[in-house]
PDB file of N, CA, C and O in Angstrom, chain B, residues numbered from 101:
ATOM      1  N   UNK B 101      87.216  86.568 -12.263  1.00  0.00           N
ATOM      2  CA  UNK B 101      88.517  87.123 -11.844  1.00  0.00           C
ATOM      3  C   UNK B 101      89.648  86.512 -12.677  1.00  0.00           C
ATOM      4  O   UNK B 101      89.505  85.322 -12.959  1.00  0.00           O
ATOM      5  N   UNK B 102      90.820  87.172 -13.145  1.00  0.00           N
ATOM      6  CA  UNK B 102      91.929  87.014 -13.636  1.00  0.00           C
ATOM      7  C   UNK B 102      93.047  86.819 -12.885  1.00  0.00           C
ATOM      8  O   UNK B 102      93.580  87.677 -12.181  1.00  0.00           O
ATOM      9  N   UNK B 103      93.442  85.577 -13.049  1.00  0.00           N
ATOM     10  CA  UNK B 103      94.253  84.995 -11.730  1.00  0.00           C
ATOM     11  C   UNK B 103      95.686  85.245 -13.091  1.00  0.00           C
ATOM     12  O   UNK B 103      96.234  84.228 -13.517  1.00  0.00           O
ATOM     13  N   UNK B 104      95.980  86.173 -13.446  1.00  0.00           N
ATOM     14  CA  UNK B 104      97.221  86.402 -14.387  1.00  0.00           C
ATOM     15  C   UNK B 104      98.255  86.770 -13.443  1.00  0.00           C
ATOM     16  O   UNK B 104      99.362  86.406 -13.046  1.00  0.00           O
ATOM     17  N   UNK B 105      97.406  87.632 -13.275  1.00  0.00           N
ATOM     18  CA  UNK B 105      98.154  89.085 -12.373  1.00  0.00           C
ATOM     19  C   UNK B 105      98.641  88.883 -11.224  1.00  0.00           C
ATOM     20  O   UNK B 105      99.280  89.734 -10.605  1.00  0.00           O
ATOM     21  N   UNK B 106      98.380  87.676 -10.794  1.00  0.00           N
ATOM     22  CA  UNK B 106      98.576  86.917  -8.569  1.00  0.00           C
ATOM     23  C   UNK B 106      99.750  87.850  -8.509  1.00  0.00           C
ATOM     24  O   UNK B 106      99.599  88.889  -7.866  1.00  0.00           O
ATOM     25  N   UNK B 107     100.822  87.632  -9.056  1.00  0.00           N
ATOM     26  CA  UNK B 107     101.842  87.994  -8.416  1.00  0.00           C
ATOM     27  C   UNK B 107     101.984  89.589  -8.056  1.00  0.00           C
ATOM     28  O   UNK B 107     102.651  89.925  -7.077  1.00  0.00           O
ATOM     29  N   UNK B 108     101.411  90.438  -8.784  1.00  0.00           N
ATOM     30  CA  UNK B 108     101.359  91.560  -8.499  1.00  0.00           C
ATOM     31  C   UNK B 108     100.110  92.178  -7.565  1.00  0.00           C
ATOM     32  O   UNK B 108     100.339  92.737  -6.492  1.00  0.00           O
ATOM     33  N   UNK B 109      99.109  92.050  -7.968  1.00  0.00           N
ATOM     34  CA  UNK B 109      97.983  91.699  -7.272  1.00  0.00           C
ATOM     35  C   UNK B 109      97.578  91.437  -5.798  1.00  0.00           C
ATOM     36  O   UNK B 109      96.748  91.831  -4.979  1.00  0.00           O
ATOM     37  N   UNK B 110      98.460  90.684  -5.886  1.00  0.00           N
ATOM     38  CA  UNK B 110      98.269  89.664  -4.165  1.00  0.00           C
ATOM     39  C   UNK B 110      99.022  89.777  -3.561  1.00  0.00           C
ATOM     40  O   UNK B 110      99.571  90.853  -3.796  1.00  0.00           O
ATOM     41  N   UNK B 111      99.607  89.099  -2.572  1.00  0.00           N
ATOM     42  CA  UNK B 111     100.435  89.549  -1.520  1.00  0.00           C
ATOM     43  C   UNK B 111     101.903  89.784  -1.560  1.00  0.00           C
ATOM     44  O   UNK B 111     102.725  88.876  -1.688  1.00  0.00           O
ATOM     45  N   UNK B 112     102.306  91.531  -1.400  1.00  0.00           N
ATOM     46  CA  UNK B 112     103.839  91.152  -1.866  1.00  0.00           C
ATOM     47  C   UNK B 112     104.500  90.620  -0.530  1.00  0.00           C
ATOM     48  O   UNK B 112     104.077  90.497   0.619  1.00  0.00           O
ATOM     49  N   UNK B 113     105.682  90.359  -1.130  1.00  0.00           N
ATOM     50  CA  UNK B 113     106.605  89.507   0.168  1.00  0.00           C
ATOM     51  C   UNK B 113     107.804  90.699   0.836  1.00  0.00           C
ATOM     52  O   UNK B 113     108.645  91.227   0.108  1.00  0.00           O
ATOM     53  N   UNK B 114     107.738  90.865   1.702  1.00  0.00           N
ATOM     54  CA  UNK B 114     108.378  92.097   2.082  1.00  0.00           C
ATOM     55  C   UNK B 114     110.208  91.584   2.326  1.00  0.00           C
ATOM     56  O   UNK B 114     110.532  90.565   2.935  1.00  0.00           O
ATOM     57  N   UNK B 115     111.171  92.541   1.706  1.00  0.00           N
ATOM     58  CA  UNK B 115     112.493  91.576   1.983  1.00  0.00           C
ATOM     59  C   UNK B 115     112.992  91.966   2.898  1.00  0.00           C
ATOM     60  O   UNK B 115     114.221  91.904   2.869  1.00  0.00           O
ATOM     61  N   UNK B 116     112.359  92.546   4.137  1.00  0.00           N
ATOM     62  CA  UNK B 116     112.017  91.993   5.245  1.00  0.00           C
ATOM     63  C   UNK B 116     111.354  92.240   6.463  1.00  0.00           C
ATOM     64  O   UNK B 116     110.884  93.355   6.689  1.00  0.00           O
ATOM     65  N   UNK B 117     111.247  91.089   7.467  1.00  0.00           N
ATOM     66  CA  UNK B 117     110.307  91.161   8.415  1.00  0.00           C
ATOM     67  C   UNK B 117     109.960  92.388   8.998  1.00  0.00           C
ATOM     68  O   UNK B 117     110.766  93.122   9.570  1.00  0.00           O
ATOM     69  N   UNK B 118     108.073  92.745   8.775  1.00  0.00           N
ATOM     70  CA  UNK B 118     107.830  93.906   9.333  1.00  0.00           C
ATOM     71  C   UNK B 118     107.801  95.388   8.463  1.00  0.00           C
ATOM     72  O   UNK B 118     107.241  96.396   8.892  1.00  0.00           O
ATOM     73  N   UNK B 119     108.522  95.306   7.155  1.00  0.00           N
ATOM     74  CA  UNK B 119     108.331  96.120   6.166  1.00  0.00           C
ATOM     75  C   UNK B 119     107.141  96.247   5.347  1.00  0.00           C
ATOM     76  O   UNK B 119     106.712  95.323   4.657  1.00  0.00           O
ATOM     77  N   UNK B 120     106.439  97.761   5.451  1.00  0.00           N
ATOM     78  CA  UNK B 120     105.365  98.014   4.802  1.00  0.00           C
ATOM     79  C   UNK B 120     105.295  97.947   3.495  1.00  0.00           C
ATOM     80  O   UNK B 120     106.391  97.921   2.935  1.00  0.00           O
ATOM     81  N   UNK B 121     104.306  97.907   2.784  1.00  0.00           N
ATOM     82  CA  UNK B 121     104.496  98.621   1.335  1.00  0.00           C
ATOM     83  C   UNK B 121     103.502  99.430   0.963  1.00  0.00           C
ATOM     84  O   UNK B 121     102.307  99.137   0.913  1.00  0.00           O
ATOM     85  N   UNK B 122     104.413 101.279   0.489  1.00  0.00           N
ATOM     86  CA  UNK B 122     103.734 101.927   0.311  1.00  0.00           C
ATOM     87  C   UNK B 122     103.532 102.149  -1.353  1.00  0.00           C
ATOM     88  O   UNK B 122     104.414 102.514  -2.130  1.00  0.00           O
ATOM     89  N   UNK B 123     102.167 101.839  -1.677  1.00  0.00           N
ATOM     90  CA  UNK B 123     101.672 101.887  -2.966  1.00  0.00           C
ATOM     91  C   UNK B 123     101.939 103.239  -3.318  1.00  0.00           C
ATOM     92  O   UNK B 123     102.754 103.232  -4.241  1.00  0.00           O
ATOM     93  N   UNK B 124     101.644 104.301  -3.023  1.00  0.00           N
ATOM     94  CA  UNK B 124     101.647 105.813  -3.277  1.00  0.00           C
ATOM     95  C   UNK B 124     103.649 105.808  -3.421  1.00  0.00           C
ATOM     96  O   UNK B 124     104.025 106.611  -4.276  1.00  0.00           O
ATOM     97  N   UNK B 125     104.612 105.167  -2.833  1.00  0.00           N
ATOM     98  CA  UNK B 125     106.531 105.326  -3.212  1.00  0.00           C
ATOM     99  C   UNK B 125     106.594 104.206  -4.460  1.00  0.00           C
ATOM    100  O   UNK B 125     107.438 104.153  -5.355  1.00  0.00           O
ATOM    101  N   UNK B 126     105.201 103.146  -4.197  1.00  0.00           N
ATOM    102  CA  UNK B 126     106.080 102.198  -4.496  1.00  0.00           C
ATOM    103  C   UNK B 126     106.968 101.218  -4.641  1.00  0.00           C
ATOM    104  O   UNK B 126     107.280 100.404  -5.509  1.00  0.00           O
ATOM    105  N   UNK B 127     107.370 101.577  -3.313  1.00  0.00           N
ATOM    106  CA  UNK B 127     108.503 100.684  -2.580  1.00  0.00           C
ATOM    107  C   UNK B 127     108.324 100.135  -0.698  1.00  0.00           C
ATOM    108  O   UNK B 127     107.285 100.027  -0.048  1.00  0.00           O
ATOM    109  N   UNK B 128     109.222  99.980  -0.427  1.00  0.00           N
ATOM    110  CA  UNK B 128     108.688  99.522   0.785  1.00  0.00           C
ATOM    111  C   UNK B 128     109.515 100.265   1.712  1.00  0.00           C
ATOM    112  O   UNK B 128     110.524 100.865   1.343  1.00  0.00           O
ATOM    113  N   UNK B 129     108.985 100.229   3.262  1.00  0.00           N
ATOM    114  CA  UNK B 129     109.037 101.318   4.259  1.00  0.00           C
ATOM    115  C   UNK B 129     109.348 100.459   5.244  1.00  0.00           C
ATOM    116  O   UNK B 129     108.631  99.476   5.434  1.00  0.00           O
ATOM    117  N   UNK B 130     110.588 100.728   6.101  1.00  0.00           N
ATOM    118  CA  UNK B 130     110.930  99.998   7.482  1.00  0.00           C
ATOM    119  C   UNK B 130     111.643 101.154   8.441  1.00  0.00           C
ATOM    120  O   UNK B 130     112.574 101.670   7.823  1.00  0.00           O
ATOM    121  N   UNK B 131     111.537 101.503   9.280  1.00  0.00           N
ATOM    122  CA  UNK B 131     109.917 100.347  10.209  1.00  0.00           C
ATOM    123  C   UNK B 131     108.366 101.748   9.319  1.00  0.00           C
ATOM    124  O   UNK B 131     108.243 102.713   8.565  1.00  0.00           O
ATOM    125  N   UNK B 132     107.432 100.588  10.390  1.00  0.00           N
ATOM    126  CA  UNK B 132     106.402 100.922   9.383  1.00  0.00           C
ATOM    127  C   UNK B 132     106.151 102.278   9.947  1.00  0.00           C
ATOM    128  O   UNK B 132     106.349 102.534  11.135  1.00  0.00           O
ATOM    129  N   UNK B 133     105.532 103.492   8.726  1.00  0.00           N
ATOM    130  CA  UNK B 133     105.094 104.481   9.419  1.00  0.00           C
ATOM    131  C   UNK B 133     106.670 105.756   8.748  1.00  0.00           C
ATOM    132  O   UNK B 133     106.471 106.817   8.156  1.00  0.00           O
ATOM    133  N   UNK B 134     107.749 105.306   9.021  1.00  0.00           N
ATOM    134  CA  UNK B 134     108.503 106.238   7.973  1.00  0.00           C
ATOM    135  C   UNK B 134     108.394 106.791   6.754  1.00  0.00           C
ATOM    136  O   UNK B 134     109.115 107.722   6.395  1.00  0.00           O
ATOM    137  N   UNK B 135     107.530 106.288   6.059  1.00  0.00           N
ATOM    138  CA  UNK B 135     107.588 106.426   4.820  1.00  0.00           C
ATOM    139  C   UNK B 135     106.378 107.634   4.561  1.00  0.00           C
ATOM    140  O   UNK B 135     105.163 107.437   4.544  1.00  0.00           O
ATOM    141  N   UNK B 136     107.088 108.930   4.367  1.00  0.00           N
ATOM    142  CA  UNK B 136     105.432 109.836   4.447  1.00  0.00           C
ATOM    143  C   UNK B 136     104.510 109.324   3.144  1.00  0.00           C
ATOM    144  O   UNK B 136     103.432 109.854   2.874  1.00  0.00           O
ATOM    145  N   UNK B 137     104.892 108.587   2.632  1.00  0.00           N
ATOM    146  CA  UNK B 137     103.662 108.474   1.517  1.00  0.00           C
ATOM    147  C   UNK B 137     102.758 107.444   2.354  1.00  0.00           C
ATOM    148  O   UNK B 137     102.100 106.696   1.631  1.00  0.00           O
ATOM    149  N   UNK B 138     102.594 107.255   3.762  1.00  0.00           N
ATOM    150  CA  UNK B 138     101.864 106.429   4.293  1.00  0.00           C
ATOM    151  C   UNK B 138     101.072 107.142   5.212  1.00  0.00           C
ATOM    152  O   UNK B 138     100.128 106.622   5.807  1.00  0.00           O
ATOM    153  N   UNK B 139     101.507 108.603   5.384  1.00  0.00           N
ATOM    154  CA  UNK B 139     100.478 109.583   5.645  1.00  0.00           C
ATOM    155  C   UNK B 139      99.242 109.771   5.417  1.00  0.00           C
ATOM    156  O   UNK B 139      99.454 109.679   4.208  1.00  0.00           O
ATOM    157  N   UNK B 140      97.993 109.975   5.470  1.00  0.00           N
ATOM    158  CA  UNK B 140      96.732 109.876   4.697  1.00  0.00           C
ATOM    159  C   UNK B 140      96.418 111.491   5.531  1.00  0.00           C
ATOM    160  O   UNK B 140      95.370 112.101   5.322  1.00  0.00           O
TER     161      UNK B 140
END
């Protein structure tokens, strides 16, 4: 494994408490569940 990448990779830090992050926006979603790219 390539420990280069941690920061992206691993856990993002949400700016703030309780905010999702939706990979499919990109960005992050508060509260969780607004964000339709978290639809499946």
């Amino acid at each position: 494994m390539n420990h280069d990448n941690q920061e992206t990779m691993e856990t993002r830090v949400p700016p703030v408490p309780g905010a999702v992050w939706c990979d499919s926006c990109d960005s992050w979603c508060l509260p969780p569940g607004i964000c339709r790219c978290n639809n499946r």
